[in-house]
C-alpha positions in Angstrom: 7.0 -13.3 21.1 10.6 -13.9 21.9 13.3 -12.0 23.6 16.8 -13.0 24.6 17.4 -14.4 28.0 19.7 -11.3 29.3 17.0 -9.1 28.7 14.0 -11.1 30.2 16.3 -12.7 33.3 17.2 -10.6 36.6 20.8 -11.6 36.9 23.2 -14.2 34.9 26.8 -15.0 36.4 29.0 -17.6 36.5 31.9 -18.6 39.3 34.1 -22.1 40.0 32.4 -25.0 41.0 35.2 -26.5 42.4 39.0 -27.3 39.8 37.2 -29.0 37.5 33.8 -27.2 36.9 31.9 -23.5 35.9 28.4 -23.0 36.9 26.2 -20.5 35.6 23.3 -19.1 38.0 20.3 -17.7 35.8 17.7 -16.0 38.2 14.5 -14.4 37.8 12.6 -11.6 40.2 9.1 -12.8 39.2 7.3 -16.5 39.2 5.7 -15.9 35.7 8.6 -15.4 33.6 10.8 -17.7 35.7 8.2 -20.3 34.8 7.6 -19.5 31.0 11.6 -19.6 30.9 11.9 -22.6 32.8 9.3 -24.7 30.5 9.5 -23.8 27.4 12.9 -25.9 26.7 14.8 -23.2 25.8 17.9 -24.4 28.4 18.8 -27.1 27.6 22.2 -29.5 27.9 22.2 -29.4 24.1 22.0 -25.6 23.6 24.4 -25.4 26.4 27.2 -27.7 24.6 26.4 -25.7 20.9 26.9 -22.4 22.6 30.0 -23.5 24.5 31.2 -25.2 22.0 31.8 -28.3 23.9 30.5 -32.0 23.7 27.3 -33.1 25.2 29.0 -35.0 28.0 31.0 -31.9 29.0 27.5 -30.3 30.0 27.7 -31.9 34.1 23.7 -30.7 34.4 21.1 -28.1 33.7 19.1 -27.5 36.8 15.8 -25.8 37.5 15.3 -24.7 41.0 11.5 -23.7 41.5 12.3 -21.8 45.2 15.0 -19.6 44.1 13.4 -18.9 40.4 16.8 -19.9 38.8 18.3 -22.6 36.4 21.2 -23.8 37.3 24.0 -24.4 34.2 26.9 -26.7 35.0 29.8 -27.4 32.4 33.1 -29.1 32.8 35.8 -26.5 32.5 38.6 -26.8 29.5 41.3 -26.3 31.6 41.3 -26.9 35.5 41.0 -23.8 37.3 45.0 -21.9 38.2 46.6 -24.0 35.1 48.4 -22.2 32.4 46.3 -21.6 29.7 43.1 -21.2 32.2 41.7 -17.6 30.9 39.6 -17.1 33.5 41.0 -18.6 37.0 37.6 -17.7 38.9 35.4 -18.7 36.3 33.5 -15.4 36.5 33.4 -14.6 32.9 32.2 -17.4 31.6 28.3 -16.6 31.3 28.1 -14.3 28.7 26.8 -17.5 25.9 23.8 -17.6 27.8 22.8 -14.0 27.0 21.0 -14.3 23.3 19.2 -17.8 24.5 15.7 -17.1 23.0 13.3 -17.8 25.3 9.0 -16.5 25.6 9.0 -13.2 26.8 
């Protein structure tokens, strides 16, 4: 059985990493689904660039990190944060692809 990731993860946000860079924090309360999550190869860079609809390359990393029970998601940002044009100067908005990921419930 599947579920979307929104609905199986504890929190999803995104925020700057810096001018140049939005990173996405996907974290989980419990071991067992942060686990199933992490390995079943649901989030990955090439999901990531489909969803965003950027190239490959513009995916900097996806991250898991097994003391926190999150997965990191970094992506180069279209525009460099404060720039006219930027839609979204914090890059707090910016997670909402992520939500309908299936991944094991």
């Amino acid at each position: 059985m599947k579920r979307r990731l929104v609905d199986v993860a504890t929190a999803i946000r995104s925020k700057n990493a810096g001018l140049f860079r939005v990173t996405c924090d996907v974290m989980f309360d419990d071991v067992e689904t942060y686990r199933k999550v992490r390995d079943s190869g649901a989030i990955t860079p090439e999901v990531v660039a489909e969803l965003y609809r950027i190239p490959l390359d513009h995916v900097v990393s996806v991250v898991a990190h097994d003391p926190g029970q999150g997965i990191k998601v970094t992506i180069k940002r279209r525009v460099t944060s404060g720039n006219p044009g930027d839609p979204d100067i914090l890059g707090c908005q910016q997670h909402a692809p992520l939500y309908g990921i299936m991944v094991p419930a």
